[in-house]
C-alpha positions in Angstrom: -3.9 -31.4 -3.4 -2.8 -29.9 -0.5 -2.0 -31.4 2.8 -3.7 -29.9 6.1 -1.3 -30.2 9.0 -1.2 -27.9 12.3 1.3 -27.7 15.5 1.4 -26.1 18.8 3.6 -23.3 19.5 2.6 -22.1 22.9 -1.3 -21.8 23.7 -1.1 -20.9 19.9 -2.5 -23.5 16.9 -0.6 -22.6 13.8 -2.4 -24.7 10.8 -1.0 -24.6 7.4 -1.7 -25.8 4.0 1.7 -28.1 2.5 2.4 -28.3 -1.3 4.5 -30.4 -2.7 6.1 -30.1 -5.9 9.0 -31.9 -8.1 10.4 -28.9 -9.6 10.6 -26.8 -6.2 14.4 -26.9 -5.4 14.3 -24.8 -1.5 11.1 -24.8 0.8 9.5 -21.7 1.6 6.6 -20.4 3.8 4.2 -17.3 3.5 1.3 -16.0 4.8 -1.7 -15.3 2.6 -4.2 -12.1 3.3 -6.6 -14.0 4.2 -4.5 -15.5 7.2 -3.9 -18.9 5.4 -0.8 -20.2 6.2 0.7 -21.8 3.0 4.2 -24.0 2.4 5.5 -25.2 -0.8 8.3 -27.7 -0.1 10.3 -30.2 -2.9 9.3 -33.7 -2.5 12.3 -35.3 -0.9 12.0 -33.1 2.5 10.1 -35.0 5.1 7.2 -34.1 6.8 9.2 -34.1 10.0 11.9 -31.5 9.0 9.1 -29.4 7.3 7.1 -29.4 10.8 10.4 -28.5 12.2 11.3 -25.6 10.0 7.4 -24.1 10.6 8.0 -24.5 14.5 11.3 -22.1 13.7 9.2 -19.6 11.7 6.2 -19.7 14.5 7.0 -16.2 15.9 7.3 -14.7 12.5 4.1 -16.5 11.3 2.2 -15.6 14.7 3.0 -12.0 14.4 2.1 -11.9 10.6 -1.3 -13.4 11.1 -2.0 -10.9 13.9 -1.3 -8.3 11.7 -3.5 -9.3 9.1 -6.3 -9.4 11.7 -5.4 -5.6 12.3 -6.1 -5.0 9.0 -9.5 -3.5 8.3 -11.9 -5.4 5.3 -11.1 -3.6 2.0 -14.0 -0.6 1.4 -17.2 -1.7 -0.1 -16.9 -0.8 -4.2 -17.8 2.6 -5.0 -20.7 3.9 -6.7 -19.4 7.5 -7.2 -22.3 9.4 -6.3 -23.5 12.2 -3.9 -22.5 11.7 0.0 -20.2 8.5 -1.0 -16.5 10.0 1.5 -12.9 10.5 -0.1 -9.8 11.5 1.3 -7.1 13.7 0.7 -4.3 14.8 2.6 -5.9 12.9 5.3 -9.2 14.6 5.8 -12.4 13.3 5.0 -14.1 14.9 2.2 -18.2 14.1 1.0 -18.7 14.1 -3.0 -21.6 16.5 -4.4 -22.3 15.4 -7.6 -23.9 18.1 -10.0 -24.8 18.8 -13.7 -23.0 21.6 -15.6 -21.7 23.4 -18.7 -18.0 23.0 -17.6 -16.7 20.4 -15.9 -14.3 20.2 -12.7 -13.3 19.1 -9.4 -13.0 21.4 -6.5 -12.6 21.4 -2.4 -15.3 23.8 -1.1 -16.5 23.5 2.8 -16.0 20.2 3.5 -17.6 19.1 0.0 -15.8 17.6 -2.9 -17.8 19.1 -5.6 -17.6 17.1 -8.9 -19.7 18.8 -11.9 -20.6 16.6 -14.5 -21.3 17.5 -18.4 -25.3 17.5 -19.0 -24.6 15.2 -21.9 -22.8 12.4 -19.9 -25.6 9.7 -19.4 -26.9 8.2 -16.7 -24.8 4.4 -17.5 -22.3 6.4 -18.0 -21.3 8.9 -15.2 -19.6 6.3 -12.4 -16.6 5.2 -15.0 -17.1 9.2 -15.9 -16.7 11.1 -12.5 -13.9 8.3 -11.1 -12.1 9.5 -14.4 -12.6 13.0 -13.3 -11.6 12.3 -10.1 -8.2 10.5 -10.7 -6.9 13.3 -13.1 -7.7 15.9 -9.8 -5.9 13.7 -7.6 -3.3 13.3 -10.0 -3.1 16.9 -10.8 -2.5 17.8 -6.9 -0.4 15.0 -6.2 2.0 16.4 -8.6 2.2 19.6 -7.3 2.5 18.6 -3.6 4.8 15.3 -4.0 7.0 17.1 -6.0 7.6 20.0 -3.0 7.6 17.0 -0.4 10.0 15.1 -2.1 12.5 18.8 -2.5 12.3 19.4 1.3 13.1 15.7 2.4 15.9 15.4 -0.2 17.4 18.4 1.3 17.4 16.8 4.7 18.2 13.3 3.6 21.3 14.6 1.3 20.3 12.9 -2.2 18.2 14.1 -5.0 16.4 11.8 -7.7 17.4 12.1 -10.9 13.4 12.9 -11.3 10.2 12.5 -10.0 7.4 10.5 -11.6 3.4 10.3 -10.2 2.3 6.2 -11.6 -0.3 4.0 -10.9 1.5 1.0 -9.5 -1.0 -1.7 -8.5 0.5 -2.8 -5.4 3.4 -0.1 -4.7 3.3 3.3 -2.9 6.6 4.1 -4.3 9.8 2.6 -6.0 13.0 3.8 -6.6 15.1 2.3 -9.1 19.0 2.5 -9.8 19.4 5.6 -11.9 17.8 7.5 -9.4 14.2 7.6 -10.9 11.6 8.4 -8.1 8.2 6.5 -8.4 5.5 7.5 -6.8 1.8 6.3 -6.4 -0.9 9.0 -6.7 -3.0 7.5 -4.5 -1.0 8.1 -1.4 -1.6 11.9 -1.8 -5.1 10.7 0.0 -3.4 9.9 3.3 -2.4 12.3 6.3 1.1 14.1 5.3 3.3 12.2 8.2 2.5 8.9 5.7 3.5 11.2 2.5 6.6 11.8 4.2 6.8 8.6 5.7 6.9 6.8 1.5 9.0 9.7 0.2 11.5 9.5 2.6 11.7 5.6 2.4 11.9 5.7 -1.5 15.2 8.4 -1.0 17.1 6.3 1.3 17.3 4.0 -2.0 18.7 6.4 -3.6 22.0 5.3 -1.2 20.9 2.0 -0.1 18.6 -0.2 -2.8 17.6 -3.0 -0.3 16.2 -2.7 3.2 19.3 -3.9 4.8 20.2 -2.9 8.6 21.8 -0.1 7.5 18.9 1.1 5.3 16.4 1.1 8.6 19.4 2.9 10.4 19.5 5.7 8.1 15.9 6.1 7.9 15.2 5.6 11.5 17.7 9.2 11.6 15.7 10.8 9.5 12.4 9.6 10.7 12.6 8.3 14.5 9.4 7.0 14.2 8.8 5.2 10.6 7.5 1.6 11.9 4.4 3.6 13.5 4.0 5.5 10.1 4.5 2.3 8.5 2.0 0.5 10.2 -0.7 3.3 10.1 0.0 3.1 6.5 -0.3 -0.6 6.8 -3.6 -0.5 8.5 -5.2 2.3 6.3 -4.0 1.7 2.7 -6.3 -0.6 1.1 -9.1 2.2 2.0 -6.8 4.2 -0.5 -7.7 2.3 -3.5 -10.8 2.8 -5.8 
């Protein structure tokens, strides 16, 4: 069972949850999303020097648990029907939900108009329009990442080797040593600064695979202002996810 223990850093009470555990060899610290603060430590480090290690880490646990009280409560789940609001490319968009012969996704005043196969039953239409409505959303974030990603790479000075649209669960992009470019459909929802803002992250890899100081430099030249993209991305993305 874990240990409860809490300190004082300032007018601030950090509280966090201490596991101990035979095989752990280093300690380490981390913040959970819902603002727990949790450290796993070996058994032979005392309490003392793991109270003293926490009070090291305050400002970086502080700031982490004030940003995951920025971050709004996931979206209720949804039900895929009529009035029920999407986005893409940053707008909001209402679904209108009809019966037809053919079926199809299209943006038409404001509406996204979903028509749905007469013989698709009732049980069955949520799991049947979100499938509709992921291969349109696919479909365009093909055709527009693929043009975002040629114009950046021309300012940026590297091309991928190619360009792949996936479904990571947790990612908005990922680019791996051969140059393969990874990006997460869903993100074609967002306003185009934060399409940018991923693409051009994922193409400084291309030079620099980690996030070191000279990774940030390079971005910040091609972007000046990437930490306020990143944070609106930050603060937005989980309503991004159905």
């Amino acid at each position: 069972m874990p240990i409860l223990h809490e300190l004082l850093w300032g007018n601030t009470t950090i509280r966090y949850a201490l596991h101990r555990s035979e095989r752990k060899k280093t300690l380490s610290l981390r913040v959970e999303p819902d603002g727990s603060v949790v450290v796993l430590a070996p058994e032979t480090v005392p309490e003392l020097r793991i109270a003293a290690i926490v009070r090291k880490k305050a400002s970086w646990i502080v700031e982490r648990l004030r940003r995951v009280g920025d971050v709004p409560p996931a979206p209720t789940p949804r039900n895929y029907v009529s009035g029920e609001s999407f986005q893409y490319l940053g707008r909001q968009y209402r679904l209108k939900v009809q019966r037809g012969e053919t079926e199809g996704v299209r943006l038409s005043a404001g509406f996204l108009i979903i028509t749905v196969s007469r013989t698709v039953t009732a049980a069955e239409r949520p799991d049947h329009i979100r499938s509709l409505l992921i291969d349109w959303y696919r479909h365009h974030a093909t055709e527009r990442l693929s043009i975002k990603v040629s114009e950046l790479s021309g300012r940026i000075g590297v091309t991928p080797k190619t360009v792949l649209i996936r479904e990571p669960k947790q990612r908005w992009g990922s680019c791996d040593a051969s140059g393969a470019l990874r990006l997460n459909w869903r993100i074609i929802q967002a306003p185009p600064t934060l399409i940018d803002y991923v693409i051009a992250h994922e193409l400084i890899h291309i030079q620099h695979p980690n996030h070191s100081p000279t990774f940030w430099a390079n971005l910040g030249r091609v972007m000046p202002d990437y930490e306020q993209r990143r944070e609106t991305l930050r603060k937005i993305g989980a309503g991004l996810v159905w």
